[in-house]
C-alpha positions, -999 to 999 in steps of 0.1 A, spaced: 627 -410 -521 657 -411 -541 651 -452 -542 685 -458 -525 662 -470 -492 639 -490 -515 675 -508 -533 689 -515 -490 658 -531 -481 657 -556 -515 694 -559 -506 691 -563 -473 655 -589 -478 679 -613 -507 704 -617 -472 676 -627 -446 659 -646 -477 693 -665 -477 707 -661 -508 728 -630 -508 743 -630 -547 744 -603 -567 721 -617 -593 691 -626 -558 700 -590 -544 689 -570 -579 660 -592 -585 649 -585 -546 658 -549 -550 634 -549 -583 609 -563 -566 612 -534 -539 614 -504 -565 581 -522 -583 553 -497 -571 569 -470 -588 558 -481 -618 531 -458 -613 556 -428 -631 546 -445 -662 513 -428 -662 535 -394 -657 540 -400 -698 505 -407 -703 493 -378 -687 474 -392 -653 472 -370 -629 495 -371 -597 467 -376 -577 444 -399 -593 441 -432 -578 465 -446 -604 486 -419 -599 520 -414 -588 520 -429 -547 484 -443 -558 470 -478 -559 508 -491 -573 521 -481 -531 488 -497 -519 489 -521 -485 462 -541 -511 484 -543 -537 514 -550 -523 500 -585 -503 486 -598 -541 512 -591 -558 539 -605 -525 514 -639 -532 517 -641 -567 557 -638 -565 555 -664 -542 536 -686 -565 558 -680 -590 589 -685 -569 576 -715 -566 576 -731 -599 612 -727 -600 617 -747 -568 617 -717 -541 598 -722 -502 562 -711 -511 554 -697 -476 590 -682 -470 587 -662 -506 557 -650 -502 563 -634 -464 592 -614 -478 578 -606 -513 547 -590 -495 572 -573 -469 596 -562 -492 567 -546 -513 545 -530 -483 579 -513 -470 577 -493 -502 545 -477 -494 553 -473 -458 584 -453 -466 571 -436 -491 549 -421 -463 580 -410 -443 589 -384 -472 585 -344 -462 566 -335 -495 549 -347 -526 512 -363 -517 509 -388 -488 504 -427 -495 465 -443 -510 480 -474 -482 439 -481 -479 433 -482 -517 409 -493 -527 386 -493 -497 397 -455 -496 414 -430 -515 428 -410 -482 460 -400 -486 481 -407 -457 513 -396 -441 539 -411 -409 538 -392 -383 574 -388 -383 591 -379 -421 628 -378 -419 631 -386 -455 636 -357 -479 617 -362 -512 642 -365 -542 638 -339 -567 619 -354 -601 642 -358 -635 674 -340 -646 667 -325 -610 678 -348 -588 716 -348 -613 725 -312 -588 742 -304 -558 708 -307 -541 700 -343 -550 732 -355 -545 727 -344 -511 692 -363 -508 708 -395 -520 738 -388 -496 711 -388 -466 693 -416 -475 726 -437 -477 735 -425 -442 693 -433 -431 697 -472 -446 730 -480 -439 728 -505 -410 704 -522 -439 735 -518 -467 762 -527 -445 743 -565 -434 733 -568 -472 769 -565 -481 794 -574 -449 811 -607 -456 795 -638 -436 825 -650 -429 846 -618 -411 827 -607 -375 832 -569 -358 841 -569 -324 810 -556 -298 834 -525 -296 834 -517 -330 797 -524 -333 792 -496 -304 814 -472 -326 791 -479 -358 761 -475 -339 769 -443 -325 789 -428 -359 752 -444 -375 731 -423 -350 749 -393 -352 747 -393 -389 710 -398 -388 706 -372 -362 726 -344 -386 707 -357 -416 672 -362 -398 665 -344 -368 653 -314 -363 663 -307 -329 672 -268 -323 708 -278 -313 713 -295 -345 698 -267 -369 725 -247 -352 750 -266 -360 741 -269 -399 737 -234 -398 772 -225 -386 785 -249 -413 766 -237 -442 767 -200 -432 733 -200 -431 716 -166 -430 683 -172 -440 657 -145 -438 620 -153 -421 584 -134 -420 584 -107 -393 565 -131 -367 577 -166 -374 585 -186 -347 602 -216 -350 582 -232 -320 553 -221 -333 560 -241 -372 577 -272 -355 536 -281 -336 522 -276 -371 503 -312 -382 491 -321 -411 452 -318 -415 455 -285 -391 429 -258 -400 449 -230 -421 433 -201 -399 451 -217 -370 483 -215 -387 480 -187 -398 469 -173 -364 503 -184 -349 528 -179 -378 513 -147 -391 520 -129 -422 542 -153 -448 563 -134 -466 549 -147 -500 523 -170 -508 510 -189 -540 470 -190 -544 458 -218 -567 418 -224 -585 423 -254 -600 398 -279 -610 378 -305 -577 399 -325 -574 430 -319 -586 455 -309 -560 487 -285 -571 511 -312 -571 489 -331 -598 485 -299 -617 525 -296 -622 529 -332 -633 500 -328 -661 513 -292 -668 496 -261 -673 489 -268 -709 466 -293 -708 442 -279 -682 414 -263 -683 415 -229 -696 410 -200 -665 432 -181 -638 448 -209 -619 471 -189 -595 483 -163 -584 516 -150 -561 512 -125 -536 542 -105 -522 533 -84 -488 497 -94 -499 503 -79 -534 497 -99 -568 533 -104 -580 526 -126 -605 497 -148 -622 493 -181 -640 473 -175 -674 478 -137 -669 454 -127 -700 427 -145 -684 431 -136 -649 433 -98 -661 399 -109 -677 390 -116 -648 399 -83 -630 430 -98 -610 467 -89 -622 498 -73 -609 494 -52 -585 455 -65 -569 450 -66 -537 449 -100 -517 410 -89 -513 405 -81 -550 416 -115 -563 389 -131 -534 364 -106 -542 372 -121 -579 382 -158 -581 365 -167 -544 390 -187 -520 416 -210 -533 412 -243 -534 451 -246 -524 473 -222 -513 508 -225 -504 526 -198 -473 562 -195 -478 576 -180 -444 613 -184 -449 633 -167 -479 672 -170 -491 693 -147 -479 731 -136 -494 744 -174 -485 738 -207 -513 717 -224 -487 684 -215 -465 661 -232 -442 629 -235 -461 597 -234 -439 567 -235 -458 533 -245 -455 502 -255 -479 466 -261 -475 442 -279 -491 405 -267 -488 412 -249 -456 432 -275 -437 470 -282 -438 482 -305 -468 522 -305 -462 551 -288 -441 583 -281 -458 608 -280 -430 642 -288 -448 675 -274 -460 677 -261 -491 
């Protein structure tokens, strides 16, 4: 998330809570952005998956109720209701995980941690993950934080609207619908609305020879890959990885290529053709370089232990429809289904 939900619901908790100041509404809003302290360990070098990793034990259900208790206790000393600080601490800080979990990419949510280290997803993700670092300063992340201001803003606007000024119940009808229509455009995926967005954004983008859009939209996570593959065919590029047990592609990228072990950790396959490979010395060592065969670099490196199917491309116009797919040891890790 860009962390513009995580700010509406501290806002949003400080009004509820009863004391909607400034000064309440940051230190509520703190309190809400609190699990991602986790990106620390992003200097430090632990891996994106590792239990005290990024969306680790820090976005735990665990964590979230001590740490809610031990606000309230401290809330407390200075003269604040026990009970009453202690229910919205642990709410505030459990939202954080659970939304977290409505994101379309990055790893899922250790919610169970530390009675398990399953990673977990909502069923329904209409949040679009917010791009890491000087990333999210680009046309792209401005227009994740856009939608995330249009998902929270029935949170926003009772955080902020005056106590003392009331909106007629027509005007409340017009908010709600303007509010649901906004989510719908931002959100949905709806064939009607990916029309629309289209037509606006000139979209043109250019899919593998037997996608269906049907077909991507029943995908689930934890799906068996030959399944998908079965129904979406041929991608029209795809990204093999052999990275170390345990170590999941995402976590790879965060520690960076340097500092893992040395081997062929990937390759990219146009039309089932090596395009490209990570550690290119060593995967020539290894028999696999531009050029090999999807059946070479098997028949060399064994399966991947993640592999990513990219089944939409850019076509002439600044914006395409990305559909893309990866697996994890044979079963479905993520769907990418947004607008890039």
């Amino acid at each position: 998330m860009a962390s513009i939900g995580h700010v509406a619901v501290g806002m949003a908790a400080s009004r509820a809570y009863g004391r909607p100041r400034w000064t309440s509404m940051a230190l509520w809003s703190a309190l809400s952005l609190l699990p991602d302290i986790d990106v620390i360990g992003f200097v430090r070098g632990v891996p994106y998956g590792a239990p005290w990793g990024h969306r680790g034990a820090t976005h735990s259900l665990t964590l979230a109720i001590v740490v809610g208790i031990v606000t309230g206790v401290a809330a407390h000393w200075v003269r604040r209701p026990l009970a009453r600080t202690m229910l919205f601490a642990c709410l505030v800080l459990v939202s954080h995980g659970l939304l977290d979990s409505m994101t379309d990419g990055g790893l899922g949510i250790a919610l169970l941690w530390p009675f398990s280290l399953t990673r977990f997803f909502a069923p329904w993700r209409p949040i679009t993950v917010a791009p890491i670092g000087a990333d999210f300063f680009t046309s792209y992340g401005a227009t994740v934080a856009a939608s995330e201001i249009v998902l929270f803003a029935p949170l926003l606007l009772f955080a902020l609207w005056p106590r003392t000024r009331s909106l007629p119940s027509a005007a409340t009808a017009s908010l709600a619908f303007v509010w649901l229509a906004g989510v719908w455009l931002m959100a949905s995926s709806d064939p009607v609305r990916e029309r629309i967005v289209g037509a606006v954004v000139r979209d043109d983008t250019r899919f593998a020879g037997d996608y269906s859009e049907d077909a991507f939209r029943r995908i689930y996570v934890g799906e068996a890959e030959a399944n998908v593959r079965g129904r979406l065919g041929e991608p029209l590029a795809e990204s093999w990885y052999f990275l170390p047990s345990g170590l999941p592609y995402q976590s790879a990228m965060e520690v960076g290529v340097a500092q893992l072990p040395r081997g062929c950790l990937g390759v990219r396959l146009t039309a089932g053709v090596v395009e490209q490979a990570v550690m290119h010395d060593l995967c020539l060592s290894r028999g696999v370089g531009e050029g090999s065969s999807r059946d070479d670099v098997r028949r060399s490196l064994g399966d991947p232990s993640e592999s990513c199917a990219e089944y939409s491309h850019r076509g002439g116009s600044e914006h395409f429809r990305l559909r893309m797919v990866c697996f994890l040891h044979g079963k479905v890790e993520v769907v990418f289904r947004r607008w890039m």
